[in-house]
C-alpha positions as CSV (number, residue, x, y, z in Angstrom):
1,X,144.7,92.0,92.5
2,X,145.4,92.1,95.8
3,X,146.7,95.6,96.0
4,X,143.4,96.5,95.6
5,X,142.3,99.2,97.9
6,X,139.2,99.1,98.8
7,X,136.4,101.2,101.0
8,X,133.4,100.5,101.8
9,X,130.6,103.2,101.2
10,X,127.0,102.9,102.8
11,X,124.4,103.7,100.8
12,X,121.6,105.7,101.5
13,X,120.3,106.9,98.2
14,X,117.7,104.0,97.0
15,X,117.2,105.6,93.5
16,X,121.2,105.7,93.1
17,X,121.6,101.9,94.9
18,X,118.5,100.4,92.4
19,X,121.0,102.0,89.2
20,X,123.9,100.5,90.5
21,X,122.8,97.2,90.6
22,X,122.4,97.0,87.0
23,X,125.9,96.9,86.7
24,X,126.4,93.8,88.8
25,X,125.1,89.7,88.5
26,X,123.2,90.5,91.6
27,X,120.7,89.0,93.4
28,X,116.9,89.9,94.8
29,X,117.9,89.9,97.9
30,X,120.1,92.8,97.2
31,X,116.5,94.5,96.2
32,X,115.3,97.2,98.3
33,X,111.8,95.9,98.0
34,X,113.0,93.0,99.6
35,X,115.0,94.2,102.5
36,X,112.8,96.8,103.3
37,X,109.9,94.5,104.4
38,X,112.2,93.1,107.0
39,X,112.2,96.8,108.7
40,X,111.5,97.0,112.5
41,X,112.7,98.9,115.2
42,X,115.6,96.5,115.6
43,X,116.7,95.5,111.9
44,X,117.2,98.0,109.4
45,X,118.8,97.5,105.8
46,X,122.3,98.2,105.0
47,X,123.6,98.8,101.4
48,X,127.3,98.5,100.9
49,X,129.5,99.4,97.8
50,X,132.9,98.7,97.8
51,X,134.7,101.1,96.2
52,X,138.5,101.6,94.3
53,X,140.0,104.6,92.9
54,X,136.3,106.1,93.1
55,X,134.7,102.8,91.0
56,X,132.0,100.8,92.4
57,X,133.4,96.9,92.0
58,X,131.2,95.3,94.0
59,X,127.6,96.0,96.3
60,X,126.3,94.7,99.2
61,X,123.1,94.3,100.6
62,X,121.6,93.0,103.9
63,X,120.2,94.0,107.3
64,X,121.8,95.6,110.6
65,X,120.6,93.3,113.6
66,X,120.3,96.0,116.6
67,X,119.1,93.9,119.9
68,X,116.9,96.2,122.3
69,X,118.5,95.5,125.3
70,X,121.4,97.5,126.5
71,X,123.7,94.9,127.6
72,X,123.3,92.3,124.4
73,X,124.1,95.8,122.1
74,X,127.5,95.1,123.0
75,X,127.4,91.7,123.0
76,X,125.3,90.2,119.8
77,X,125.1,93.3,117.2
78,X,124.5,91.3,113.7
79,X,125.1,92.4,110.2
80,X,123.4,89.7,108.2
81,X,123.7,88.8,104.5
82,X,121.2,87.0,102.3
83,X,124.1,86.8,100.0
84,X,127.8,87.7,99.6
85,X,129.2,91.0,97.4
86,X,128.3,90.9,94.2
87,X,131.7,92.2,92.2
88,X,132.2,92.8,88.6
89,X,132.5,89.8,86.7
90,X,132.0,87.3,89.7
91,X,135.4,87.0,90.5
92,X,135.9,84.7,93.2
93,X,139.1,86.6,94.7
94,X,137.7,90.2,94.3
95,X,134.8,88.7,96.3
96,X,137.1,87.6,99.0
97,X,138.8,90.8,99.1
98,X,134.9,92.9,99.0
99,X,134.6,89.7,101.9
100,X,137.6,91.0,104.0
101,X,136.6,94.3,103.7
102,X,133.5,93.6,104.6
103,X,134.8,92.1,108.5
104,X,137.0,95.5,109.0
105,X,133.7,97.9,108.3
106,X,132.0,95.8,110.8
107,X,134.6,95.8,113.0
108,X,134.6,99.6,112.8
109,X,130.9,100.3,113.2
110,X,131.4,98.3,116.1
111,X,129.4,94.9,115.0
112,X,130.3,91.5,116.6
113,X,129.1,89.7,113.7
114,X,128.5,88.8,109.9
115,X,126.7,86.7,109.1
116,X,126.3,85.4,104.9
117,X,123.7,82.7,104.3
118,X,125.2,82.6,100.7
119,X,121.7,82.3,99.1
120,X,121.5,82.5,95.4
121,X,125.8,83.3,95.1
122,X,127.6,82.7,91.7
123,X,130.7,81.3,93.1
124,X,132.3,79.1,95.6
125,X,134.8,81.4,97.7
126,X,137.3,80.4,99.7
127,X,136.7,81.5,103.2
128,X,140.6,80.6,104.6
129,X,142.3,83.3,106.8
130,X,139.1,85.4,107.0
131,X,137.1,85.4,109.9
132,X,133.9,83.5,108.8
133,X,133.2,79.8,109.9
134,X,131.4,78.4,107.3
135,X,128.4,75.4,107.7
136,X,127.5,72.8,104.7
137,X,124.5,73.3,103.7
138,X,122.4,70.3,103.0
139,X,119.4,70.0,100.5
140,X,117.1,66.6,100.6
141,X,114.6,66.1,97.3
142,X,111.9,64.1,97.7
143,X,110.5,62.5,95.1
């Protein structure tokens, strides 16, 4: 699997995006309807599909973090993720791969950071010798 070569495509057709996510376990947060009442002047949704040999294997979905001032632009530019890629079949190392190719399309839109709150993801994925620092989430129940 891993010569897999993937691209990553943005999106800007929301009538083609909404179809392709039928093909995928993803979640709502990968719903336009969703990201779309996050809009302002300084976020703006972002929908990814990583692509090989001209097949879609996994989407993306999140928002582009733009701050106003001149000087942070270069400093704190944030592509944020409710969730991680949703790829065919959940694999766990296809996701890292969509993962890795995520960080060099950020890199190359010129982004200083992703950022994956991992809400609602099928699978545990191994985050070692990509560039993301993960944090445990913790849940308390109260009863």
């Amino acid at each position: 699997m891993k010569n897999i070569r993937l691209k990553v495509i943005e999106e800007s057709d929301l009538q083609k995006w909404e179809e392709d996510l039928k093909f995928f376990s993803a979640p709502p947060f990968f719903a336009p309807a969703w990201l779309e009442s996050f809009r302002n002047k300084n976020r703006k949704p972002i929908y990814l599909r990583f692509v090989s040999d001209r097949k879609t294997i996994g989407v993306a979905a999140g928002l582009r973090n733009e701050p106003s001032n001149a000087l942070m632009k270069k400093l704190f530019r944030i592509l944020f993720f409710y969730s991680g890629p949703a790829v065919a079949g959940a694999n766990e190392e296809l996701t890292k791969l969509c993962m890795a190719e995520l960080i060099r399309y950020a890199r190359e839109i010129q982004y200083t950071y992703v950022k994956l709150e991992s809400w609602d993801f099928p699978c545990a994925v191994n985050t070692h010798g990509l560039s993301f620092k993960p944090t445990i989430r913790k849940e308390y129940i109260v009863d």
